[in-house]
C-alpha positions as CSV (number, residue, x, y, z in Angstrom):
1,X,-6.4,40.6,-73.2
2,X,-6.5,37.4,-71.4
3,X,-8.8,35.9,-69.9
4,X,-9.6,36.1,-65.9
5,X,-9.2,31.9,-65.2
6,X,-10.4,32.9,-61.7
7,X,-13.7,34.4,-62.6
8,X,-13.7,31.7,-65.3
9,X,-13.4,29.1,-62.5
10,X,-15.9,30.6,-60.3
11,X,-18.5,30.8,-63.1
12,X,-17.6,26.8,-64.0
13,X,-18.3,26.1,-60.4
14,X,-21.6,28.3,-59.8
15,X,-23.2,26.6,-63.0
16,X,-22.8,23.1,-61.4
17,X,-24.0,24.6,-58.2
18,X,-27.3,25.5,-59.9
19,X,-27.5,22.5,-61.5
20,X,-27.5,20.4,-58.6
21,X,-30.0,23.2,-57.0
22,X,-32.2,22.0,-60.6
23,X,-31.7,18.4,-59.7
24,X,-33.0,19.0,-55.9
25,X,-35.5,21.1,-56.6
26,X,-36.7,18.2,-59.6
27,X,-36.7,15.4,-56.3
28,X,-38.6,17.6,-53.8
29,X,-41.0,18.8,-56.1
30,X,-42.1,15.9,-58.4
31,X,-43.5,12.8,-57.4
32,X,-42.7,10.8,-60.3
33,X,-38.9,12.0,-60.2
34,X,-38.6,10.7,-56.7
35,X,-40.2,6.9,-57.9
36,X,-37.8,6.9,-60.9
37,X,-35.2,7.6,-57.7
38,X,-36.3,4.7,-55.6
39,X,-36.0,2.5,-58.8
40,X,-32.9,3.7,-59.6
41,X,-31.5,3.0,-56.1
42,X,-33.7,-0.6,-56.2
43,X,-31.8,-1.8,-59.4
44,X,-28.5,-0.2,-58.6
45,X,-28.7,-2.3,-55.3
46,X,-30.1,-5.6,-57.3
47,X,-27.5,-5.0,-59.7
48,X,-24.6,-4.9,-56.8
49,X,-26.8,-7.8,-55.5
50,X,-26.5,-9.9,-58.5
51,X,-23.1,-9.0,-59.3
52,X,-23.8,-8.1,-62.6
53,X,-21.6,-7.5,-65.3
54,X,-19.8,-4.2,-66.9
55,X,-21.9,-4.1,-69.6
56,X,-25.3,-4.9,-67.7
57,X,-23.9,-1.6,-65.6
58,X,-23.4,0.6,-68.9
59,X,-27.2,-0.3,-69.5
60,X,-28.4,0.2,-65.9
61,X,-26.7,3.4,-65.8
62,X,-27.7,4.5,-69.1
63,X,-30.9,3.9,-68.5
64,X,-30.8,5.5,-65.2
65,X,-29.6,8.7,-67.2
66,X,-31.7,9.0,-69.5
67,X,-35.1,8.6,-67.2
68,X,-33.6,11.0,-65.3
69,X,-32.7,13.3,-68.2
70,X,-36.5,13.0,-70.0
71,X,-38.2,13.7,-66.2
72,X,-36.0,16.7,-66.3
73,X,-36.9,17.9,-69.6
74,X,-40.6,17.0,-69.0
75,X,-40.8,19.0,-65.8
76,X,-39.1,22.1,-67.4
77,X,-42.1,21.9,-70.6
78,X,-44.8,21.8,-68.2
79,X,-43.5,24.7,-65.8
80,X,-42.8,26.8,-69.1
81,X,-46.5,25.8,-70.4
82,X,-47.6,27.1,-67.0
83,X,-46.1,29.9,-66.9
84,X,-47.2,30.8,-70.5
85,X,-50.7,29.5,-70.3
86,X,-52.0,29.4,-66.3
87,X,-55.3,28.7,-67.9
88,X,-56.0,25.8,-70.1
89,X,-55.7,25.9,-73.7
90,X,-55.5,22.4,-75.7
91,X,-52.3,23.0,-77.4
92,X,-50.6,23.6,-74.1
93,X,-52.2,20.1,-73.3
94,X,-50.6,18.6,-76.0
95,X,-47.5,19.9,-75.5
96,X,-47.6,18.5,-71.7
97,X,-48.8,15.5,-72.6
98,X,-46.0,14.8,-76.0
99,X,-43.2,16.0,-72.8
100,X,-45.2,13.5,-70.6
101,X,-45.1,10.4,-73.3
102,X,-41.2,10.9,-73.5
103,X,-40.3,9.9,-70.3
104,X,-43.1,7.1,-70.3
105,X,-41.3,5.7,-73.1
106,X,-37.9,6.5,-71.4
107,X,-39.3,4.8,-68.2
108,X,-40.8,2.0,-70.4
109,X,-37.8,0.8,-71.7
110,X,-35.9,0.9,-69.0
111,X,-38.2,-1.5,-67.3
112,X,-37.8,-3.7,-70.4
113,X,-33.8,-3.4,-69.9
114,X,-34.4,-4.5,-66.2
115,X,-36.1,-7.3,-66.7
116,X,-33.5,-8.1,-69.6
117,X,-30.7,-8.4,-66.8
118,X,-32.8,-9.0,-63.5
119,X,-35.5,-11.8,-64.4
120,X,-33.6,-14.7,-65.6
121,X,-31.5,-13.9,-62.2
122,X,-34.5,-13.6,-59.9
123,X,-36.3,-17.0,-61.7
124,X,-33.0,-18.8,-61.4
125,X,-33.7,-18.3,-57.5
126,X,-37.7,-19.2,-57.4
């Protein structure tokens, strides 16, 4: 039996539905998602601003992503530890704070990949 592409559709189309409900609910609710927001939108308007080039743009958006991606995951841990664990317990600490360290490092390098495409640009003007 075949089959239904309609219901098929409409479930392909509800899960990107909740998805971007996930991604809304991630800006409204955490601080830190909506600064790595305002930095996205700061270097997506310095890189428009310095015209920079296709590859710089693969980096930015990369980057971008994968902030985005490592907030995401963090966020999830630490509402799953809570839910868990409403009281503390140290290995639910750790376990927030390992989630916590991957999108520092995420966020770190991004500011390293920044300043790889937007200093030299921004000196060449002082």
């Amino acid at each position: 039996m075949p089959p239904n592409n309609k219901k098929l559709t409409l479930g392909r189309i509800r899960s990107f539905k909740y998805a971007f409900k996930g991604l809304l609910h991630l800006i409204r609710a955490e601080p830190n998602a909506r600064i790595h927001a305002i930095a996205a939108i700061a270097v997506i308007i310095g890189g428009y601003y310095f015209d920079i080039d296709k590859s710089e743009w693969l980096a930015v958006i990369l980057c971008i992503g994968i902030v985005f991606t490592t907030e995401i995951i963090n966020t999830t841990i630490e509402n799953i530890c809570d839910y868990i664990s409403p009281t503390y317990h140290h290995k639910i600490k750790v376990i927030k704070d390992l989630a916590a360290a991957a999108v520092l490092i995420s966020a770190f390098m991004s500011v390293i990949v920044a300043s790889c495409i937007f200093l030299p640009r921004l000196l060449a003007i002082l």
